[in-house]
N, C-alpha and C positions, 0 to 999 in steps of 0.2 A: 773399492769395497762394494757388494750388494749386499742392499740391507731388502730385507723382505719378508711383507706383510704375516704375520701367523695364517689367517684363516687363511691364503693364498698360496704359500710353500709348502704348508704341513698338510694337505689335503692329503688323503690316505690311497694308494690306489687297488686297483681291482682283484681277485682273486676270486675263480669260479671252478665251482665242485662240477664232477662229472659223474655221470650215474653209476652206481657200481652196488654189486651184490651183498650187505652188510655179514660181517661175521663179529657178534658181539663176545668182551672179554670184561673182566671188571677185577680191580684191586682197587686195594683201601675204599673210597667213597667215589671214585671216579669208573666210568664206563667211558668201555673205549668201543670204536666200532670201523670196521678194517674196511675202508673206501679209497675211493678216488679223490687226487686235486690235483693241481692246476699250479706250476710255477711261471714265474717267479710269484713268490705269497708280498713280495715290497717291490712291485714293477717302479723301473725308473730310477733314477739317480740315488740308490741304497746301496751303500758300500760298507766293505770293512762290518758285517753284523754282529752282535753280540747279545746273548738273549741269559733268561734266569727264569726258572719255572718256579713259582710260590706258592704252593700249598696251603700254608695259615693265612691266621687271620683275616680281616675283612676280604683279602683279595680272591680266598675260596677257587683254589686251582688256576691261576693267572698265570700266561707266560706274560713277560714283558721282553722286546728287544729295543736296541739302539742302531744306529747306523753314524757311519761320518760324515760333517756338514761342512766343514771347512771353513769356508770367508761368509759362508749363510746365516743369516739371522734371523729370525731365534735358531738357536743352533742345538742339536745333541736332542733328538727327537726318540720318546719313549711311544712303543707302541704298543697296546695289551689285546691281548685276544683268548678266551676262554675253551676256547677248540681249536685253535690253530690254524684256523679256515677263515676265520671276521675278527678282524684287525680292526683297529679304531687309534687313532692319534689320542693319549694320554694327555700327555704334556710333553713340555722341552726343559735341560736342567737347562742349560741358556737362554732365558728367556727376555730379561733386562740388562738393557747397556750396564747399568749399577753394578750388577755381579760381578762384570768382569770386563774393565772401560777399555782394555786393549781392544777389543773385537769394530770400538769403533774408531779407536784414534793411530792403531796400525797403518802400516802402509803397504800392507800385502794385498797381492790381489788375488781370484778365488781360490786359487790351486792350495793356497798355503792355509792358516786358521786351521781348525779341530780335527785333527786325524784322528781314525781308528780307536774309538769310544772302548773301552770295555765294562761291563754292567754288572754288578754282583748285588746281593743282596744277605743282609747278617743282623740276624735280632732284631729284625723291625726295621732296619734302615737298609737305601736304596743308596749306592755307592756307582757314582758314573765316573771313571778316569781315562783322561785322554792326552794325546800331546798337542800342545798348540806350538807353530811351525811359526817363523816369523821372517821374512825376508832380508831386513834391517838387523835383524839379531845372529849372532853366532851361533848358539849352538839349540834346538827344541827345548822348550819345559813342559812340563808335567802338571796338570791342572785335575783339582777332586774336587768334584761338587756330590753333596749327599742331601736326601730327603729324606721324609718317613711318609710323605703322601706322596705317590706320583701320581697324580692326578688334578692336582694343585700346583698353579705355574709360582706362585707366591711360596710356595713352603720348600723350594729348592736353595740349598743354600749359596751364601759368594762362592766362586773359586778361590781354591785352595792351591797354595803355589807348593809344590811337590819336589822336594830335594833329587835335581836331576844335571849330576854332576860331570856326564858324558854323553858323546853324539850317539843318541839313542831313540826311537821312537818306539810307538804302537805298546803302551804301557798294560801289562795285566795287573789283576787285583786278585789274592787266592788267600782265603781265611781258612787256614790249617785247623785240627780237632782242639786245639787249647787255646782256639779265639785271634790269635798272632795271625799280621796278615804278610805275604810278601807280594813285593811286587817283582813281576819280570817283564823285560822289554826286550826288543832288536837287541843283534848282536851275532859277530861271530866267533866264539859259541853268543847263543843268549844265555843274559845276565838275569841275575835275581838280587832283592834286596830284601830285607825287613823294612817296615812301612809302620810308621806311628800316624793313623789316619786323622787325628785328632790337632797336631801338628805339622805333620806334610816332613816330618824327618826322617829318613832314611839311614840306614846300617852300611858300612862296607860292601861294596858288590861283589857278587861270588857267580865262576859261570857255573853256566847249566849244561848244553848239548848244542854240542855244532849242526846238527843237522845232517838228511842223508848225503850232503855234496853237492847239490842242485843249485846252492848259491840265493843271495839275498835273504836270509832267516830271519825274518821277522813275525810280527801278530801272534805272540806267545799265548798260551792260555795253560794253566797249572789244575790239574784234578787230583782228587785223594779218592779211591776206589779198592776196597779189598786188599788192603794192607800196602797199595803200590801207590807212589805217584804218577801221573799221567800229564806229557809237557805236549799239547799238539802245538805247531806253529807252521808258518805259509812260509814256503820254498819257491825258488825259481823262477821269482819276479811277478808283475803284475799281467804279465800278457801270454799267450798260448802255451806256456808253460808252467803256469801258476797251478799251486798244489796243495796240499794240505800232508804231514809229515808226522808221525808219533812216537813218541818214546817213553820207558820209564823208570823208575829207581823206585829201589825199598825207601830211602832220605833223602832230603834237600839239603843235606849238609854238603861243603864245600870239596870236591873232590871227589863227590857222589858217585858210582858209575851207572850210564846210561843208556838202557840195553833197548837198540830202534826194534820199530814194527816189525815184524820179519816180512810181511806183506804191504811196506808200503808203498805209494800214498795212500792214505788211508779214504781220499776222497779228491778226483782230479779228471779233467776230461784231456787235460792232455797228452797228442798224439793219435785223438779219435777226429771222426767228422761230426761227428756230436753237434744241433744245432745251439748249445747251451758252452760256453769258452770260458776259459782263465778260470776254471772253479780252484776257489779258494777261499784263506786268510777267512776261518771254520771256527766257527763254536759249538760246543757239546751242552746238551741239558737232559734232563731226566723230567717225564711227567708225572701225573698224580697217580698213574696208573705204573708205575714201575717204567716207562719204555723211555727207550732215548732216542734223542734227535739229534741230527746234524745240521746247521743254518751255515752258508759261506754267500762268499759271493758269486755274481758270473755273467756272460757280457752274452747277449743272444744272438744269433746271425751265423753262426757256424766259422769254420776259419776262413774259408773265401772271403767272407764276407767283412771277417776282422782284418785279412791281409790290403783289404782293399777301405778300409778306416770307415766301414760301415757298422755303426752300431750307435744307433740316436741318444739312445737312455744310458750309454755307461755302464754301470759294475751295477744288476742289480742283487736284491737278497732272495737267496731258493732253501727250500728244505729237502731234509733227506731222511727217512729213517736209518737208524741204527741197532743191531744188536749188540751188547754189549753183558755176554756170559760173564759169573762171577770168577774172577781170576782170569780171565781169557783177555785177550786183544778185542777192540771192537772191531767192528766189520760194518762198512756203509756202501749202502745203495749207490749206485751212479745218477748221477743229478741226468733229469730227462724234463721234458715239458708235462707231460704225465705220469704221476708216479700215486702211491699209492702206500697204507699204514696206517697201523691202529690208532688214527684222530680219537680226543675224547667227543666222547656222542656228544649230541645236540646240549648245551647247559644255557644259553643266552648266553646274551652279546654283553658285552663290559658297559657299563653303565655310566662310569664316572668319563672322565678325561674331556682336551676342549677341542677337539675336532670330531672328524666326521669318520664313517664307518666306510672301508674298503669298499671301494666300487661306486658310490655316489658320483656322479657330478657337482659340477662345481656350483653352489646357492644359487637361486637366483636375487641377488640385492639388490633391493627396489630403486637406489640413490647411487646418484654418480660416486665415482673415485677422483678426487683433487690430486694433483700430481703439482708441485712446485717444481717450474724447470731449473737443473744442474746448470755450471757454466760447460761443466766437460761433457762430451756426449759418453756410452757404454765403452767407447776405447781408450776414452782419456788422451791426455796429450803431457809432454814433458813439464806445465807446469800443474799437472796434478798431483796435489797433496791429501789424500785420506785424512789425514787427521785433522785439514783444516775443511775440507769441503767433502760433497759425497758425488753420489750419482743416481741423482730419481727415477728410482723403477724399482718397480713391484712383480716377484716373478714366482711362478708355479713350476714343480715337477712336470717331464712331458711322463705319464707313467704308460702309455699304451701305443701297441703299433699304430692301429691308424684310431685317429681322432679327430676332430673339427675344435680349434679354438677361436673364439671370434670375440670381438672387441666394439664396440661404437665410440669412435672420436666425435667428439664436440669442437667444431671447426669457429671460427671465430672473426671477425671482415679485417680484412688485411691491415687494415688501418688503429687494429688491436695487436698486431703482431711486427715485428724487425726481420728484417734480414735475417735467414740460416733457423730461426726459431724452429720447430720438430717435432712432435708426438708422433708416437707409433707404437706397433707390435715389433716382440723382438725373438727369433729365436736363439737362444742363448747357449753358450755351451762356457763360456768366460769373457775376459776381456781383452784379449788376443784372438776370439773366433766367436764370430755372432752374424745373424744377417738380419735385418733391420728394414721393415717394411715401411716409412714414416710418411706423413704430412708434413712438408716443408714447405714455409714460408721464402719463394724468391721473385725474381726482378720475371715477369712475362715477358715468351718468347727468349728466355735466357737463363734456362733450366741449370748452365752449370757454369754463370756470371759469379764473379767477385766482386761488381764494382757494385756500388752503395747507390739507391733509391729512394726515394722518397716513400714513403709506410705507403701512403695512398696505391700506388704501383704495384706491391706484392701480391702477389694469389697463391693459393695452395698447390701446390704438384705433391703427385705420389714419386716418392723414391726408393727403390728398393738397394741396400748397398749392403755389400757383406765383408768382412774383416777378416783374415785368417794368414797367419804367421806360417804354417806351417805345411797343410800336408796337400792342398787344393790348388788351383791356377784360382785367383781373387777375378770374378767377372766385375767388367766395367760396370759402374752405377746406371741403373736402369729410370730413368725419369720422364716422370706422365703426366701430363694436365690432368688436375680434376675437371669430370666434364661441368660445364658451364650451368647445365641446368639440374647438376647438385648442390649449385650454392646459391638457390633463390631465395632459399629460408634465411630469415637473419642469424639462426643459430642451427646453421645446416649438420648433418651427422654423416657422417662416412662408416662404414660398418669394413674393418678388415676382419681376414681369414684365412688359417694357415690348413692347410689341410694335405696327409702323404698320400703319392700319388703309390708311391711302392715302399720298402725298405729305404732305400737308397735315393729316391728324388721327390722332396715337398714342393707343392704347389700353392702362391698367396694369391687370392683374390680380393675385390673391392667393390662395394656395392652400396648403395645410400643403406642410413641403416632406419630400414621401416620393416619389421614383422611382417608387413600386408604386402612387400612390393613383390612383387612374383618375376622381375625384370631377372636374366642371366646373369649373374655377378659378370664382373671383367675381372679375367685372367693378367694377373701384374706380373710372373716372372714364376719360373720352376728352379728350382738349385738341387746342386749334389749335395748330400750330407755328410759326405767327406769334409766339407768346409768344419764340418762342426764336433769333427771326431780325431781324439790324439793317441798318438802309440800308448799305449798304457790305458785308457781309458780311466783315467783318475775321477773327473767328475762324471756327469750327464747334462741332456737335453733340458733348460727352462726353458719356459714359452711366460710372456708378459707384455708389461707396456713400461713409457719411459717418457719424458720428457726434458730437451736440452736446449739451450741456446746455439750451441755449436760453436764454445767460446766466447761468444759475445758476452758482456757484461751484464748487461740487461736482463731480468727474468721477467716470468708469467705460470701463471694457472695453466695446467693443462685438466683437461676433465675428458674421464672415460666412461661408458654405462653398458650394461647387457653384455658385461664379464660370462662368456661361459666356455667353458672346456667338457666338450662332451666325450664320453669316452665312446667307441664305435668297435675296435676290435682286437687280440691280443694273437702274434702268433707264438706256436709256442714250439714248435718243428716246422720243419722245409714242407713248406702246401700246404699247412694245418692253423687256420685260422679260428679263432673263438670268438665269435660276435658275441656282444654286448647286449642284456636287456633286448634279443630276439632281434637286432638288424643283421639285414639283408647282406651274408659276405660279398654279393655280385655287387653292393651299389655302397662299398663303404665307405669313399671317400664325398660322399656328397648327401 
């Protein structure tokens, strides 16, 4: 299980406007103005989106979206933006173990936990449904948690267990014109139910539409539009074939008939060399200005680059405009790095919610981070139990191509530390693939000894080791003396640093950590990030820190300080790099 910090996972990331010629438009109270931006609008580990544009009340033209969190904690992350261009982290309905104690006494590990969120909202309440996936359990359930604040981590209610009486995921939420809500999910065809959201009871299931024939129909979403229904759902699986598929009926009654797009998908790059892959598993919203949008997902790097399991950040979330004539089929843009659509003009930025605004860096906090070390390290071992123990580390979204994340360890005299003990950075893709830059406490001159020492004998080595099941040749553990005249201080600091060198190969370095030292860091080891990329691209790239025994029974403190993740550059096409806050594209990595 990763449990992880709020201010540290929810960090919001980047999204940067490009200059362009304004053509201003205006309905009801909103002004729109026909510019440029910048995908993906949720760089980094945002999958599965699902958004709701709200007009009234206090929220005065708000879109809000969600994305899927998984085994991550706080989980089910709202994000509001009043233009569509500066996002800000809300709040999460998951936010206390309390609400909903499986997330912490499960025995899943990341892959499994909160799939594919979907977000509606109806008279004042904010309704998030999701399926929680379980490893230990047979078959998915259905979880509702509702607010009337989203902006308030306290005003989101427990989950709600949702009558889900077959193998079904990716649950929709659709409030029909007389209040009745149904739900539909995966399926082939997908299914629909009536939904008592008050109770979590469920009606008879009844299908819907099999889909064009493309296979795996999942991430349903129901729309009511000019006397038709509208069912879009993701076809074709999660990787170079992922799609988005439409259909519609006059009723939702059982036996309905379901007349597809005549032009679909209705939004899919593939079969292009597109540097933007697997768009899909799409939601549809209408803004204050009449116009609609498309949000899915999509993985960046082009297909070479997916065929060869490069793609650091996973499935993130992109926008697209939409037209959508009354009574006609809609019609959507192709997802590109640059695109372009009647944004509502400039209104400010969202005010409420507890994180930070797209594009920021990450605070600088004046005080260390305590870390209590785990017995199991980031990969566990057969006698790991989630429900009875955890695994210490605190981890962020990697949200941007090239970035510099850096860390200062607080090193400690060996004779404070055991055999195997560990702090470090990690970067993280789950618990089956991660690579792991640490401070290890062993025997000197005996960087990869088992036998047992005396505490006085230990010294710190750097270790870089990485874990991967799957798609990489695992390189041998690389291990390094700390140099000697780093640990004169009683409470010496080691400053690491993850920094990509390209797409496809990061570089850690190691250096004391003093602001003032102008010494060349040391280069500790470069890796492919195929290590850290799976067919599917289910999750993404964290970047963190962690501390373990390494089995051992014994714990300790670890302390971290001078947390920062800087953001440096986003590409968003083949050659087309957008630097950050005016750096230098020739000198990004450093």
């Amino acid at each position: 299980m990763i449990l992880s910090a709020r201010a540290l996972l929810a960090l919001v990331p980047l999204l940067r406007l490009s200059n362009a010629t304004p053509a201003t438009a205006t309905a009801s109270n909103v002004t729109t103005t026909t510019r440029s931006y910048n995908n993906p609008i949720l760089p980094g580990w945002h999958s599965d989106p699902s958004c709701v544009f709200v007009a009234e009340g206090p929220y005065n033209n708000t879109a809000f979206c969600t994305t899927s969190t998984f085994m991550a904690f706080p989980g089910n992350p709202l994000y509001a933006s009043r233009d569509l261009t500066t996002w800000k982290l809300a709040t999460h309905s998951l936010n206390s173990v309390a609400q909903f104690p499986e997330i912490r006494t499960a025995t899943n590990q990341q892959f499994a936990g909160m799939f594919a969120n979907t977000l509606r909202h109806q008279n004042g309440t904010f309704y998030l449904i999701s399926a929680w996936i379980n490893t230990a359990v047979e078959l998915p359930r259905f979880v509702l948690f509702t607010t009337t604040d989203p902006y308030d981590d306290a005003a989101w209610s427990n989950g709600l267990w949702v009558d889900t009486p077959t193998r079904t995921i990716d649950p929709d939420l659709f409030f029909d014109e007389d209040g009745s809500a149904v739900m539909a999910s995966s399926g082939n065809p997908i299914i629909a139910r009536r939904l008592d959201t008050s109770t979590g009871q469920t009606s008879e299931a009844w299908a819907l539409w099999n889909g064009t024939g493309a296979g795996s129909t999942e991430g349903p979403h129901l729309y009511r539009k000019d006397g038709w229904y509208y069912l879009l759902l993701a076809e074709g699986g999660t990787q170079l074939g992922h799609r988005a598929t439409l259909a519609r009926s006059r009723t939702l009654a059982p036996n309905a008939t379901w007349e597809p797009c005549p032009s679909n998908p209705l939004v899919s790059n593939s079969g292009t060399d597109s540097y933007f892959q697997t768009v899909g598993h799409a939601d549809l919203f209408q803004d204050g200005a009449g116009n609609w949008w498309g949000i899915a997902l999509s993985t960046r790097g082009g297909p070479e680059l997916y065929k060869d399991l490069i793609f650091p950040m996973g499935r993130e979330t992109v926008l697209y405009p939409v037209s959508w004539p009354a009574g006609e089929w809609p019609v959507a843009e192709q997802v590109r790095g640059t695109m372009s659509g009647p944004l509502p003009a400039s209104v400010g930025a969202v005010s409420g919610g507890v994180g930070p605004v797209v594009g920021e860096a990450d605070a600088n906090h004046p005080n260390a981070l305590r870390i209590t070390a785990s017995r199991a390290n980031l990969t566990a071992d057969a006698a790991f139990n989630a429900s009875t123990e955890g695994l210490s580390a605190v981890f962020r979204r990697q949200e941007h191509s090239y970035f510099n994340f850096s860390v200062d360890l607080h090193l400690a005299n060996g004779s404070d530390r055991s055999e195997g003990d560990e702090l470090g950075v990690s970067n993280f893709l789950n618990q089956d693939q991660h690579v792991d830059i640490g401070i290890v406490y062993l025997p000197p001159q005996e960087g990869n000894s088992t036998s047992k020492r005396a505490a006085t004998d230990l010294r710190p080595y750097f270790r870089v080791r990485a874990n991967s099941v799957r798609y990489a040749p695992v390189p041998e553990p690389i291990i390094t003396p700390v140099p000697s005249a780093w640990l004169k201080d009683e409470d010496a600091v080691v400053r690491l640093r993850i920094s990509p060198r390209n797409e496809s190969h990061y570089e850690v370095f190691a250096s004391q950590g003093d602001d003032d030292n102008d010494v060349e860091p040391m280069s500790l080891a470069v890796y492919t990030m195929a290590l850290l990329s799976g067919d599917g691209a289910g999750t993404g790239g964290l970047l963190g820190v962690y501390a373990t025994t390494n089995g051992g029974n014994q714990t300790f403190d670890a302390y971290f300080g001078r947390w920062r993740y800087e953001p440096v550059g986003q590409i968003i096409d083949y050659g087309v790099v957008v630097p950050v806050n005016g750096t230098n594209a020739a000198g990004l990595t450093r």
